[in-house]
PQR file of N, CA, C, O and H, with PARSE charges and radii, in Angstrom:
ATOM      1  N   UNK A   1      -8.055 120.453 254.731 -0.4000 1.5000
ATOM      2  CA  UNK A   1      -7.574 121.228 255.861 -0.0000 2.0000
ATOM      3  C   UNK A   1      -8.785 121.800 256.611  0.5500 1.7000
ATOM      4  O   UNK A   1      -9.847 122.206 256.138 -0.5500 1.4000
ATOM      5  N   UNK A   2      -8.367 121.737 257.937 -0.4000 1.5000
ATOM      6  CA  UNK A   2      -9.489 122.411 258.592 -0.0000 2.0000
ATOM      7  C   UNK A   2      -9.341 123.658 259.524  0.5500 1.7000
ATOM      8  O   UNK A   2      -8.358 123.748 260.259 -0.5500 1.4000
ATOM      9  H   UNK A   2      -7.505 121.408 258.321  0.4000 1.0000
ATOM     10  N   UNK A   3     -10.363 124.674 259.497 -0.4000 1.5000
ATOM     11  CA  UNK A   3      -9.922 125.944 259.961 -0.0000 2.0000
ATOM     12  C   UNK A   3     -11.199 126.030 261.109  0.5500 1.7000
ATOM     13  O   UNK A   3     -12.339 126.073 260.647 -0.5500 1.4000
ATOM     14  H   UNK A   3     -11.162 124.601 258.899  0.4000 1.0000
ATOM     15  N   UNK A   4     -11.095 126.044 261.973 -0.4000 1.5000
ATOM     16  CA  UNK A   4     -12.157 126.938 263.019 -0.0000 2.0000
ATOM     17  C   UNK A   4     -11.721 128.436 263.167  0.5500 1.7000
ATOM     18  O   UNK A   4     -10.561 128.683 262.836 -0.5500 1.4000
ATOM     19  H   UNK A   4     -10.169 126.008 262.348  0.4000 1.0000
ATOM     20  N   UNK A   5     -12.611 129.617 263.686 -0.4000 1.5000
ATOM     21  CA  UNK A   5     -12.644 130.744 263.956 -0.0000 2.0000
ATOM     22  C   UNK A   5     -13.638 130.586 264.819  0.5500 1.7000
ATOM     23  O   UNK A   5     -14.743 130.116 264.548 -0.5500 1.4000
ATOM     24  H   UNK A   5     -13.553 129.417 263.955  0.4000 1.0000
ATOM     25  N   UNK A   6     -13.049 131.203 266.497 -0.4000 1.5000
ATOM     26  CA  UNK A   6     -13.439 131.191 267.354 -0.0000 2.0000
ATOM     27  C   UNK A   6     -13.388 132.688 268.093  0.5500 1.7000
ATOM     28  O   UNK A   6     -12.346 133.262 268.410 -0.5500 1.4000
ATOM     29  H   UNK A   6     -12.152 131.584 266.718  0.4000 1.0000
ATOM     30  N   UNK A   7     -15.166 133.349 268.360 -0.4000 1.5000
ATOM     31  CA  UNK A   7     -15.302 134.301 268.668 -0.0000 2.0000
ATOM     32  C   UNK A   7     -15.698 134.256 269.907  0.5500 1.7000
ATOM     33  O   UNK A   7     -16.693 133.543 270.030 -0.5500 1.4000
ATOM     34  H   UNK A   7     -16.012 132.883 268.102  0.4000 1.0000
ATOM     35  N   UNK A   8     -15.262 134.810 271.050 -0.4000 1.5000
ATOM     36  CA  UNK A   8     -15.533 135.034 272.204 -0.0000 2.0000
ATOM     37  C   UNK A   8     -15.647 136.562 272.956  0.5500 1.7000
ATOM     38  O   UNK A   8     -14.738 137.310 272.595 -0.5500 1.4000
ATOM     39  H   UNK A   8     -14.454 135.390 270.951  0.4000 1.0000
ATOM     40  N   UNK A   9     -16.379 137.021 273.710 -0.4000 1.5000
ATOM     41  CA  UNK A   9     -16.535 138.479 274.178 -0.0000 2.0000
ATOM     42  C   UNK A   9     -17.531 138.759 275.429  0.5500 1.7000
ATOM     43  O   UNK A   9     -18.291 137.859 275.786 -0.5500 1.4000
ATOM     44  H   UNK A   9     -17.117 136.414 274.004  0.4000 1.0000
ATOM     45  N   UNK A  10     -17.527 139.437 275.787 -0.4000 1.5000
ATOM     46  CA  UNK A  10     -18.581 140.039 276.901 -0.0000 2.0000
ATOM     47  C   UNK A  10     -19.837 140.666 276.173  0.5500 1.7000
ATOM     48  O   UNK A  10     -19.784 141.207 275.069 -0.5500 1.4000
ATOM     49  H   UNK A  10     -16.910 140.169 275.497  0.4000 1.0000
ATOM     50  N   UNK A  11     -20.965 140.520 276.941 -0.4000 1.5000
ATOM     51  CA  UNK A  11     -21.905 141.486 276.505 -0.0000 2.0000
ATOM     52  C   UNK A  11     -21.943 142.900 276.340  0.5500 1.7000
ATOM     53  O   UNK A  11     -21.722 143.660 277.283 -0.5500 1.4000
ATOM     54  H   UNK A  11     -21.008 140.080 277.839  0.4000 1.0000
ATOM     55  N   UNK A  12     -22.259 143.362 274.979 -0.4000 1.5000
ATOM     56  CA  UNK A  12     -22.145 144.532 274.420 -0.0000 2.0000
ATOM     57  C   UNK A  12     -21.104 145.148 273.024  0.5500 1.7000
ATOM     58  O   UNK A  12     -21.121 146.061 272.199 -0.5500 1.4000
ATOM     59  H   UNK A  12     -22.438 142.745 274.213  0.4000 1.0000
ATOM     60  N   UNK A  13     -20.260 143.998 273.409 -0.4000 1.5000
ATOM     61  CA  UNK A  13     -19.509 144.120 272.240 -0.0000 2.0000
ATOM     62  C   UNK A  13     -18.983 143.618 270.992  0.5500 1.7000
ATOM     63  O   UNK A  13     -17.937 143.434 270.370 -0.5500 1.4000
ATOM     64  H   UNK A  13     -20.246 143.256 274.080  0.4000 1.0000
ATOM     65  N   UNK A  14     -20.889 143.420 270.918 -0.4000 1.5000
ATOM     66  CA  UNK A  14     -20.936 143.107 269.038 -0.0000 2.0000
ATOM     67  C   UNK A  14     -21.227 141.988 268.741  0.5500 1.7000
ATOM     68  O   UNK A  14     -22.231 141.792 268.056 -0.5500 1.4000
ATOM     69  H   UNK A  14     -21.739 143.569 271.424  0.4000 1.0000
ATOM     70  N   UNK A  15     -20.136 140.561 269.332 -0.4000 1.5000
ATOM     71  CA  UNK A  15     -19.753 139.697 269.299 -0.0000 2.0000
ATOM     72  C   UNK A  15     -21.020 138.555 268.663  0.5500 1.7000
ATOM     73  O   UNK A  15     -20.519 137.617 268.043 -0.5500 1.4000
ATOM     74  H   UNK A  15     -19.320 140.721 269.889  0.4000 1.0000
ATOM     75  N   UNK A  16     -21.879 138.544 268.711 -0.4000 1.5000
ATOM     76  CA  UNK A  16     -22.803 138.019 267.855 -0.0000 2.0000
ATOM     77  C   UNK A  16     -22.943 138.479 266.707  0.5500 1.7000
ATOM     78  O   UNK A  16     -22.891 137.649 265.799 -0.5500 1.4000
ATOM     79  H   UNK A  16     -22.286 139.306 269.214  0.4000 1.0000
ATOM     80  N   UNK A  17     -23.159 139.884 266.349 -0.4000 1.5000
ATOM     81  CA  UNK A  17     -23.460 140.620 265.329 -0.0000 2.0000
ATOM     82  C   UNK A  17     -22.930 139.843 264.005  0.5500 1.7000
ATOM     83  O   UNK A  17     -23.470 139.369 263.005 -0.5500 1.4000
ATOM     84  H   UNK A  17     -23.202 140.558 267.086  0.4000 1.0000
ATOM     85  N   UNK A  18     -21.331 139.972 264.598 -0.4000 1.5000
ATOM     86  CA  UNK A  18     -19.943 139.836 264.027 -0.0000 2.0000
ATOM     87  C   UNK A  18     -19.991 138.204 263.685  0.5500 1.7000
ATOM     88  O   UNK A  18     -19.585 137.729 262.624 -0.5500 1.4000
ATOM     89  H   UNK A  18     -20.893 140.357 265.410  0.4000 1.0000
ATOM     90  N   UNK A  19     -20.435 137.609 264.537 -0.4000 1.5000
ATOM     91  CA  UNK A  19     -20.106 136.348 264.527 -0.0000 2.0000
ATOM     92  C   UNK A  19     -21.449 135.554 263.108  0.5500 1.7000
ATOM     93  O   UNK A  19     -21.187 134.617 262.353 -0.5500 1.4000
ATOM     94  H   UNK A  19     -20.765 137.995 265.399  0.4000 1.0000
ATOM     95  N   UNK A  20     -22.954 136.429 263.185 -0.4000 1.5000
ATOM     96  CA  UNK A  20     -24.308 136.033 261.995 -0.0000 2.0000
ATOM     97  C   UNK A  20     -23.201 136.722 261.277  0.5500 1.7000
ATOM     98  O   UNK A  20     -22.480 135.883 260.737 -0.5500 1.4000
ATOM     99  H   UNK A  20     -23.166 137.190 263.798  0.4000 1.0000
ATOM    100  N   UNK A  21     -22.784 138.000 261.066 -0.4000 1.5000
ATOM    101  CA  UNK A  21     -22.173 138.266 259.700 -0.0000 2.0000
ATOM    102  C   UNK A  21     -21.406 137.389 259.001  0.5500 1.7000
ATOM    103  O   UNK A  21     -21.545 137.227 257.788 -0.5500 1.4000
ATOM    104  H   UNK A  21     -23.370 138.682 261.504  0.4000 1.0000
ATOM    105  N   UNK A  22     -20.483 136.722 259.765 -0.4000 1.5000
ATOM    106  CA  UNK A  22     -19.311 136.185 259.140 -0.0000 2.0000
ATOM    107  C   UNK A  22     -20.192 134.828 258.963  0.5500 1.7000
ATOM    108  O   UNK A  22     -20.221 134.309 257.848 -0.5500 1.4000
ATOM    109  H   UNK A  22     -20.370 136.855 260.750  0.4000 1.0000
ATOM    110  N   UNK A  23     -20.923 134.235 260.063 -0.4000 1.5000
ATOM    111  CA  UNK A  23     -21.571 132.926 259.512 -0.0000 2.0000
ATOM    112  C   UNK A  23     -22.371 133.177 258.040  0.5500 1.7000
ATOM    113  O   UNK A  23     -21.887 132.628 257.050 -0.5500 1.4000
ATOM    114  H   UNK A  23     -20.899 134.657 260.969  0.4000 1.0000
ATOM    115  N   UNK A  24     -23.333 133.827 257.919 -0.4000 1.5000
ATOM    116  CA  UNK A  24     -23.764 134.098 256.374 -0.0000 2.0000
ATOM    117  C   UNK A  24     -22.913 134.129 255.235  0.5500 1.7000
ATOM    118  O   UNK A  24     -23.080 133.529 254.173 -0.5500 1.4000
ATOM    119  H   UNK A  24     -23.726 134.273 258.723  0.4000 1.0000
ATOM    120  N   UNK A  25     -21.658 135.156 255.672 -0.4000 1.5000
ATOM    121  CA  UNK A  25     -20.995 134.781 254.813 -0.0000 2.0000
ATOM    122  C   UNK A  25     -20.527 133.887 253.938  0.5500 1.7000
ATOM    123  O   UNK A  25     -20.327 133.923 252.724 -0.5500 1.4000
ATOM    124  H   UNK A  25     -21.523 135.644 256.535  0.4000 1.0000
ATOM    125  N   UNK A  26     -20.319 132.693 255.165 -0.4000 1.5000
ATOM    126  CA  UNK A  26     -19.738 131.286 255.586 -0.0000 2.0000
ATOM    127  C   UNK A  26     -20.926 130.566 255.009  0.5500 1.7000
ATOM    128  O   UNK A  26     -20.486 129.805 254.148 -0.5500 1.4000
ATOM    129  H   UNK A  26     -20.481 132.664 256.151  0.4000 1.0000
ATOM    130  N   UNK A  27     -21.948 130.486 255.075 -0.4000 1.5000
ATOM    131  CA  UNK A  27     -23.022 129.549 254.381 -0.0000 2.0000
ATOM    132  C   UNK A  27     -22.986 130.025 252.900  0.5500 1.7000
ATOM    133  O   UNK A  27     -22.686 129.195 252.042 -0.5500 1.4000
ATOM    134  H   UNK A  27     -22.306 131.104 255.775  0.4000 1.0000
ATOM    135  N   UNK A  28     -23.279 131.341 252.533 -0.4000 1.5000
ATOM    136  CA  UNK A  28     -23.223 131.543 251.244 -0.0000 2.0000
ATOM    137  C   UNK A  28     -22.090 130.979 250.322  0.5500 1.7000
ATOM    138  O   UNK A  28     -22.330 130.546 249.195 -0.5500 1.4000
ATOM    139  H   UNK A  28     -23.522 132.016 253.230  0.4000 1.0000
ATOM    140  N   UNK A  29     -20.986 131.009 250.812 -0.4000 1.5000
ATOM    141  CA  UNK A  29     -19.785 130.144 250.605 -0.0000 2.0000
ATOM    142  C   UNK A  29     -20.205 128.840 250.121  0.5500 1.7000
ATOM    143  O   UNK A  29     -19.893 128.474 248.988 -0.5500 1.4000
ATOM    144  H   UNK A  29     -20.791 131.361 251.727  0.4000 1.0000
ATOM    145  N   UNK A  30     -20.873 128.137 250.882 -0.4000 1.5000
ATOM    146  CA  UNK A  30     -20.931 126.838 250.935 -0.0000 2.0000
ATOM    147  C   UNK A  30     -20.032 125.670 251.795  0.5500 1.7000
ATOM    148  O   UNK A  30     -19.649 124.513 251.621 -0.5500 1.4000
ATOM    149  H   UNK A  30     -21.127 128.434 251.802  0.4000 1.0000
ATOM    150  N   UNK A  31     -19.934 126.893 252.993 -0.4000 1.5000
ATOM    151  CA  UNK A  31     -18.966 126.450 254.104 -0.0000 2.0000
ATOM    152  C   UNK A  31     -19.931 126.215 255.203  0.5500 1.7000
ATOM    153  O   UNK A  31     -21.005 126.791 255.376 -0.5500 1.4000
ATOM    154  H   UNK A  31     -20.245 127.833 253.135  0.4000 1.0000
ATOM    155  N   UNK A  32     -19.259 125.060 256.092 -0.4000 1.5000
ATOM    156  CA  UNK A  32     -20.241 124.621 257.106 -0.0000 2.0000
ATOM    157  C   UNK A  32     -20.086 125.963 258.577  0.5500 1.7000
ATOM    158  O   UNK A  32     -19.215 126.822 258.709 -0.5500 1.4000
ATOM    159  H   UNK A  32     -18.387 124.593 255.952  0.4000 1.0000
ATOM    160  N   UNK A  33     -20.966 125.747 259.235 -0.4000 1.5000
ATOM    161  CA  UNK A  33     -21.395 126.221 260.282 -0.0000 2.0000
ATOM    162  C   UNK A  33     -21.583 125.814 261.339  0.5500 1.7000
ATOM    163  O   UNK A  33     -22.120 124.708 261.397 -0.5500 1.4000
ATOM    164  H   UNK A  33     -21.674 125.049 259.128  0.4000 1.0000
ATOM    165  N   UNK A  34     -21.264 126.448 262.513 -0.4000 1.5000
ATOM    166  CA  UNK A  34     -21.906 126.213 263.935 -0.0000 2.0000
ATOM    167  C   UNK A  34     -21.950 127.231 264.557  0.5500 1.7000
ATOM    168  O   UNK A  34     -20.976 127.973 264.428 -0.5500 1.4000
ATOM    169  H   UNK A  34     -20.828 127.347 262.466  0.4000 1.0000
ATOM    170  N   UNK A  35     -22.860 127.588 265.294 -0.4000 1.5000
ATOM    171  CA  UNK A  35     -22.801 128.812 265.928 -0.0000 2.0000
ATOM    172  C   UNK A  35     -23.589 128.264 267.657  0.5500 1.7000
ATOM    173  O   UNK A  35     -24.155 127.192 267.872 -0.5500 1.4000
ATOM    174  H   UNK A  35     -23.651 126.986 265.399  0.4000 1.0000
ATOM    175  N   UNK A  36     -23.363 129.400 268.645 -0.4000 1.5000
ATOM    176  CA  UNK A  36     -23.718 128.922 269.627 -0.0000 2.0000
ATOM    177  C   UNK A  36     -23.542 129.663 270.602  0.5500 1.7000
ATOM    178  O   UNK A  36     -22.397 129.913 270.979 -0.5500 1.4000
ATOM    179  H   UNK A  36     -22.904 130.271 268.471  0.4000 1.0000
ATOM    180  N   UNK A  37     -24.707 130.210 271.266 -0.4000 1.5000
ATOM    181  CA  UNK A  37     -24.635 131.398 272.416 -0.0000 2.0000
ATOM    182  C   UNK A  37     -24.591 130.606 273.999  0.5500 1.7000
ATOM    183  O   UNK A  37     -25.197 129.577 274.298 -0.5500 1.4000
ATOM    184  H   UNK A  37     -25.637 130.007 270.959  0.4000 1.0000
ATOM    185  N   UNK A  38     -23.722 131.392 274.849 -0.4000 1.5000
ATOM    186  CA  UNK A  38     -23.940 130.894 276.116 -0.0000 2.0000
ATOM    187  C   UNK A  38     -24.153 132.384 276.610  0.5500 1.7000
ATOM    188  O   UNK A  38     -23.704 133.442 276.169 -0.5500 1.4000
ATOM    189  H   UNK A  38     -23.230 132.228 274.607  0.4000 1.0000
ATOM    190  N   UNK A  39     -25.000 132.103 277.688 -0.4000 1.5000
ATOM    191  CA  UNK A  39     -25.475 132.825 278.717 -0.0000 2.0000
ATOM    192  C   UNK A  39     -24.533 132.745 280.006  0.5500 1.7000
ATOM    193  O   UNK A  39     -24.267 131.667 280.537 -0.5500 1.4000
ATOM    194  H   UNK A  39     -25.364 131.244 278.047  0.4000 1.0000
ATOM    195  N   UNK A  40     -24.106 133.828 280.411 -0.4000 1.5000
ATOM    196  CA  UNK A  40     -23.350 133.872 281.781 -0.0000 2.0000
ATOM    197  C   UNK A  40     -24.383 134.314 282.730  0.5500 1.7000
ATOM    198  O   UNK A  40     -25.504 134.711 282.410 -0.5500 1.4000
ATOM    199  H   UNK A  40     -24.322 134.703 279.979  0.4000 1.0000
ATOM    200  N   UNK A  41     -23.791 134.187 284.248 -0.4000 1.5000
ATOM    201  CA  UNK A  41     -24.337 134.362 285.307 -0.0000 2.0000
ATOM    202  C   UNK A  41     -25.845 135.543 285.460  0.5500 1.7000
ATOM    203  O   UNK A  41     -27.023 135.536 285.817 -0.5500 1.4000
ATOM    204  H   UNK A  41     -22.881 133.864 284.508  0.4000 1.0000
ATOM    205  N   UNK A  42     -24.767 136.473 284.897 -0.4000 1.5000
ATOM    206  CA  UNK A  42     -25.454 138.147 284.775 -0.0000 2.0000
ATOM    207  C   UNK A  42     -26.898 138.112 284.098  0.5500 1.7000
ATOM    208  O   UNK A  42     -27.921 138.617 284.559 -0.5500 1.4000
ATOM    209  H   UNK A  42     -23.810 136.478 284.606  0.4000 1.0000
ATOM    210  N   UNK A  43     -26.735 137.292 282.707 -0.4000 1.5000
ATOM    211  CA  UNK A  43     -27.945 136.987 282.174 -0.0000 2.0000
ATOM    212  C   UNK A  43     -28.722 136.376 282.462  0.5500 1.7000
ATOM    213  O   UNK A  43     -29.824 136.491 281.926 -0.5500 1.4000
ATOM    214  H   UNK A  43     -25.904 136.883 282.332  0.4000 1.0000
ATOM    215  N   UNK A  44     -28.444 135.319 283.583 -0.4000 1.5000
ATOM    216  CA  UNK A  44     -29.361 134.246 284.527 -0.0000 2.0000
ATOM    217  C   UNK A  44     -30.275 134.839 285.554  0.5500 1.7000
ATOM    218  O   UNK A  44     -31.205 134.324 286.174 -0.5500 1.4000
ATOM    219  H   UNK A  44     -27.549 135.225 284.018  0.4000 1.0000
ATOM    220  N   UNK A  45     -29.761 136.100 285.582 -0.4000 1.5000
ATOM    221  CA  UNK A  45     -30.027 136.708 286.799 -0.0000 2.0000
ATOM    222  C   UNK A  45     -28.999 136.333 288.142  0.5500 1.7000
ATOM    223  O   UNK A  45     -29.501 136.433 289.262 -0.5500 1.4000
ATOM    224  H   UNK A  45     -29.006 136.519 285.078  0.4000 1.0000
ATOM    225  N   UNK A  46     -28.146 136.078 288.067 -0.4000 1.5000
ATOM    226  CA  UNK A  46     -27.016 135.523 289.009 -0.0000 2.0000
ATOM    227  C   UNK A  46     -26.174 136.902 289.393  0.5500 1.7000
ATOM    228  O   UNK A  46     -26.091 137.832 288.590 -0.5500 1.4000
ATOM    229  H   UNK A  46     -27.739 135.996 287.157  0.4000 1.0000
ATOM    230  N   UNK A  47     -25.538 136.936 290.750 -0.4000 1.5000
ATOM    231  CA  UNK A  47     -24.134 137.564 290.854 -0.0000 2.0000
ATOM    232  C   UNK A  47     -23.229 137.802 290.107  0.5500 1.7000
ATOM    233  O   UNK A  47     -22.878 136.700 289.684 -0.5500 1.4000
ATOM    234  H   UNK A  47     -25.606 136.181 291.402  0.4000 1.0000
ATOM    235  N   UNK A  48     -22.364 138.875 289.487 -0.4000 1.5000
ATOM    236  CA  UNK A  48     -21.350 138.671 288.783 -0.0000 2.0000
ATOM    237  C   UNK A  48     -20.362 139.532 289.799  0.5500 1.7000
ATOM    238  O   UNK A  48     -21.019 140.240 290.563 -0.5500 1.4000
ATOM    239  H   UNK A  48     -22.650 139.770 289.830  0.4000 1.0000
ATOM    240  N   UNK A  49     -19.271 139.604 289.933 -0.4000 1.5000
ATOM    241  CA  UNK A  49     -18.377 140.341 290.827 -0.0000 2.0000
ATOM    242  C   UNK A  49     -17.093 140.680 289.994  0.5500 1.7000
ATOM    243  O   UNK A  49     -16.167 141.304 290.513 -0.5500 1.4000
ATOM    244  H   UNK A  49     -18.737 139.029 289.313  0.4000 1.0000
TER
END
């Protein structure tokens, strides 16, 4: 069986923190991993409205 857990959020709220915690977890397990940051506009230096 296969399970994904999918974390998504705005900047500031945590959402990485949360996301290395639970991955460590998840490796110590001996459960696979992926992790993966995107950058929005704001962080590009772009417009956000």
């Amino acid at each position: 069986m296969k399970t994904d857990i999918i974390f998504a959020g705005v900047g500031g709220q945590g959402i990485l923190t949360i996301a290395a915690t639970i991955g460590m977890a998840a490796v110590n397990k001996d459960l696979y991993l992926k992790q993966a940051e995107v950058h929005g506009m704001s962080q590009r230096g772009g417009d956000v409205q």
